[in-house]
N, C-alpha and C positions, 0 to 999 in steps of 0.2 A: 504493500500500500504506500508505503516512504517514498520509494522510488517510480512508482506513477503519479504521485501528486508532483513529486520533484520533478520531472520530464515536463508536466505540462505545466511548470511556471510557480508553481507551489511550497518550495522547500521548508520542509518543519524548522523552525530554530532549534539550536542546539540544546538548549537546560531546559525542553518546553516537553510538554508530554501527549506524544504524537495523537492519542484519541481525543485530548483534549482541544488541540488545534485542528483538528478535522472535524469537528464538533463547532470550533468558532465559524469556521470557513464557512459549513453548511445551516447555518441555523440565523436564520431571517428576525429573531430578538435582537441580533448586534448590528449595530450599525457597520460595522466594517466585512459584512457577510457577502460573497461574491454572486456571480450568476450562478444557481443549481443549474439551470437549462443546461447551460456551457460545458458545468463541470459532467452531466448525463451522457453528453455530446462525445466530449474526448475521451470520455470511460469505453463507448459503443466503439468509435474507430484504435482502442487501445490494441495492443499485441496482448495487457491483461487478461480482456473479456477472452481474447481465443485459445488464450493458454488457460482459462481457467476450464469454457467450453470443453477443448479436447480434454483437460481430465475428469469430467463429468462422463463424458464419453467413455471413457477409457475403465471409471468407477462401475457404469451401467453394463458393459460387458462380463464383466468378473462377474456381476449377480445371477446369471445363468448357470454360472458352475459352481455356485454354493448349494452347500444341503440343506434340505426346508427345516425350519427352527420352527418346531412346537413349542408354544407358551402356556406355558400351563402354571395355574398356582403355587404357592408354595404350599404345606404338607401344616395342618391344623398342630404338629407339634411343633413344628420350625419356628410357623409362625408366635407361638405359646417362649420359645427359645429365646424369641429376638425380643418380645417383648417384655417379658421376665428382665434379660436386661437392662432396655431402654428406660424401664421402669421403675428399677431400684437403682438404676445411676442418677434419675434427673429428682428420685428420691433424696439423694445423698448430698446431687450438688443444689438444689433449691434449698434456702436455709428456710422458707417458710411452709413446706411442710411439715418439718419433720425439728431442724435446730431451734426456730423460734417458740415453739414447741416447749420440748425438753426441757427449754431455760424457764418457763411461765412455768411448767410442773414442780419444776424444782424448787423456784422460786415458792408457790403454795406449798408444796408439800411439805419442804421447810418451814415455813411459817407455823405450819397447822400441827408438825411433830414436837416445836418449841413451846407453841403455846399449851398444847397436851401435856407439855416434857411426865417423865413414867414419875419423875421426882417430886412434882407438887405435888404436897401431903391435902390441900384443899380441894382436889377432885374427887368426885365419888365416882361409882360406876353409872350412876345415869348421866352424867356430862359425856360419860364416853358415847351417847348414842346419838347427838348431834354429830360427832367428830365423823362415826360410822355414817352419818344421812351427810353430811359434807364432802366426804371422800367418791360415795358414790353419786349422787346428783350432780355436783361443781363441776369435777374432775371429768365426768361423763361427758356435760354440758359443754365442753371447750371444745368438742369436736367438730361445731359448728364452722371453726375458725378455717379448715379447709376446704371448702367448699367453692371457694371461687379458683382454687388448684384443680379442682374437681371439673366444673365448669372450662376451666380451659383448657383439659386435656380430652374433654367432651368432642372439641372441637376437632381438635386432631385425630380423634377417631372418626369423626363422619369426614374428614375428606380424607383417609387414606381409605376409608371403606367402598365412596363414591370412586376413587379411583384405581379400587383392586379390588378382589374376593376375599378380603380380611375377614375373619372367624371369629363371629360376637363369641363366642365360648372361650376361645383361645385369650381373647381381649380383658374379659370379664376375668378367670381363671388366673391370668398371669397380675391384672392392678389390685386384684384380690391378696395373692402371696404376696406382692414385691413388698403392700403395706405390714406385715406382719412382723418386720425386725424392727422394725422402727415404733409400733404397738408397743412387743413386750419389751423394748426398752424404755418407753416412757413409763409403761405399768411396773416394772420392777425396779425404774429407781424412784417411783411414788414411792411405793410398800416396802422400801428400806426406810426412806427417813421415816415415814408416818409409824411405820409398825414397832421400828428399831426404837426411835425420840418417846413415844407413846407409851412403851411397852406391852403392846396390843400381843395380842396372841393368836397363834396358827398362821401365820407366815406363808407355809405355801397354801393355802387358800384362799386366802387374802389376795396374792400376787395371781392366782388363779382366777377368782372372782373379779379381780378390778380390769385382770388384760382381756376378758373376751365379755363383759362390758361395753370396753373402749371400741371392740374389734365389733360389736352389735351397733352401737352408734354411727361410726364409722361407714358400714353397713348402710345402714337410716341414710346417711348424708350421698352415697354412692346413689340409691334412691332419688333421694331427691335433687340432687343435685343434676342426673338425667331427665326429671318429668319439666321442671321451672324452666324461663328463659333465660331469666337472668339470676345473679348468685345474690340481690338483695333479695330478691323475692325467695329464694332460697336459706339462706340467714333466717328471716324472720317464722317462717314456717319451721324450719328447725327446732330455733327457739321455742315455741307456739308449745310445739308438742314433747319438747323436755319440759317444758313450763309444766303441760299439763300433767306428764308421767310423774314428776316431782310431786305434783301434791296428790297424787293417787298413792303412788307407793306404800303407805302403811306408816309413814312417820308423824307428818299433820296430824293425820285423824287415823287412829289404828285398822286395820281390816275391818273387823266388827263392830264398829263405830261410824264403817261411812254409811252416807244414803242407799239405798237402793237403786237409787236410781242411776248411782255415781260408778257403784262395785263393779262393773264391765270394765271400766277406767281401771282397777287396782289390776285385774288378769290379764287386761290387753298390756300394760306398763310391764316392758322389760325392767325395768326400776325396782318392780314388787321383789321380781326373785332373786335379782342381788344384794337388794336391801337385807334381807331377811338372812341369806346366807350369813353376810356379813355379822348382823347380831347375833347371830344363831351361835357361830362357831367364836364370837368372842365370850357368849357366857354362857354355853352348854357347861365347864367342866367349870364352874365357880360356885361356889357351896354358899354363897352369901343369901340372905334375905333379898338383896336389892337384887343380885343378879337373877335371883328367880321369877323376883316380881318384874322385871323388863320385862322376861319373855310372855309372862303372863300377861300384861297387860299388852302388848304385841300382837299377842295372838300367836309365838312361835315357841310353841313349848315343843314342839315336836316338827322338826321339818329335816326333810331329803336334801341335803346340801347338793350331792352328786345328782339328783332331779334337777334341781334347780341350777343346775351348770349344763344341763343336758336340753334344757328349757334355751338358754341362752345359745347355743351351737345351733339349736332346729330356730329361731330367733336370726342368726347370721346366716343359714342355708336360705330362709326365706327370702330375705331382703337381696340377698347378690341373686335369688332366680327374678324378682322385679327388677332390678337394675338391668339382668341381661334381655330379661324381655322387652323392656322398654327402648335398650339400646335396639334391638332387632328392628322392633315396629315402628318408632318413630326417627330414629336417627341413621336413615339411609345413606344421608350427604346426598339425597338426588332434591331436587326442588318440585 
């Protein structure tokens, strides 16, 4: 290109940057822009065009003696491969999934194992049961905050789908693990300070109960985060219905205490059966008057912890087959 603008009168300067200057020549914003006519003209009678012709020519011959290339999709685990990858790298390097995160956990969880500390002789065992409806509700709650990461990898999924045979299964399956190291690292360094600072007890259940929880929420916001258009409207719906699983759970007003007309709200609220785990397995083995009367007044003198973790897994299976469905039906990338 140097040496045909050069031939016909044009030579680049030397510290100038030749697409740049061929950009001023041809573009009719600058006043110092020449004739395109002109420059069309001596391009046609160039030895370029012919030499560029004959190997166009010369390209279109070789295509007869190639062998036909089938294009065919890639393979539903390949594609699960690549994106498992791409999915815990951009995991890793966005710090607002996953880093800014960790530090707001820590940051609460701290707070809330100091203000517990196992050493203040002024605590009883019923203080400890906000601590447990804080841990779970709060802590839960925050998971809102991804959701507009959610939304814009939304994206990215309907145009590489509109423009290949991408496998909502493979899709769903792989944003599903990638999230999970990054889960039970926020859940396990919660239920260190909180459990450790606190002196709380049953540790891996605790750490059990809080990561598949977070990994239910989570869940929830994959959810929604496909059905909404945009990620405020998404936020507040969120909110909406942690708000409302909060005051069903069993802590407000105990099981046996709410309305009738409400108690649908306590067994649809994932909220109920980690709540309850939680107290359960902090004063099943306390011999106190008070510890008995929590559960009594509870309503959890007797409950299936492993139910209630089993509750929460069919909880997470649910919410990622809506996600995938919704990703199928409505997010083609076709218009």
């Amino acid at each position: 290109m140097i040496p045909h603008f050069g031939s016909i009168g044009f030579n680049c300067p030397k510290y100038m940057n030749p697409a740049e200057y061929f950009v001023n020549l041809v573009n009719t914003d600058f006043e110092d822009h020449v004739d395109v006519t002109k420059l069309v003209h001596a391009y046609a009678q160039s030895n370029v065009k012919k030499q560029l012709l004959d190997q166009l020519s010369a390209d279109r011959a070789t295509l007869h003696n190639l062998p036909d290339i089938e294009l065919r999709p890639s393979s539903a685990m390949r594609q699960f491969s690549v994106l498992m990858y791409r999915n815990t790298l951009n995991n890793i390097r966005n710090p607002g999934i996953y880093w800014i995160r960790l530090f707001m956990y820590f940051c609460l969880s701290f707070m809330v194992g100091t203000m517990y500390l196992s050493t203040n002789d002024d605590l009883t065992e019923e203080d400890l049961v906000p601590l447990l409806f804080y841990v779970q509700a709060f802590l839960v709650f925050m998971s809102v905050a991804v959701l507009p990461f959610f939304i814009e990898q939304r994206a990215v999924f309907a145009r590489e789908r509109a423009n290949s045979s991408l496998s909502v299964v493979s899709y769903v399956c792989a944003n599903f693990l990638a999230t999970l190291p990054g889960i039970f690292l926020i859940a396990a360094m919660s239920t260190a300070l909180v459990v450790l600072l606190a002196g709380l007890n049953a540790f891996e259940y605790f750490l059990l109960n809080l990561f598949l929880s977070l990994v239910v929420a989570e869940s929830m916001m994959h959810v929604i985060g496909a059905a909404v258009p945009h990620y405020i409207i998404g936020i507040a719906l969120g909110a909406g219905v942690f708000g409302m699983f909060m005051l069903c759970e069993g802590f407000m007003v105990p099981r046996d205490s709410i309305p009738d007309y409400w108690i649908w709200g306590y067994y649809l609220a994932f909220h109920s059966y980690s709540f309850e785990s939680f107290v359960f397995k902090q004063f099943e083995n306390e011999t106190s008057d008070a510890a008995k009367g929590i559960l009594t007044k509870y309503g959890m003198e007797d409950v299936d912890v492993m139910k209630d973790m089993l509750y929460l897994v069919a909880y997470v299976a649910v919410f990622q087959i809506l996600f995938m469905f919704i990703l199928w039906k409505f997010h083609t990338g076709r218009r």
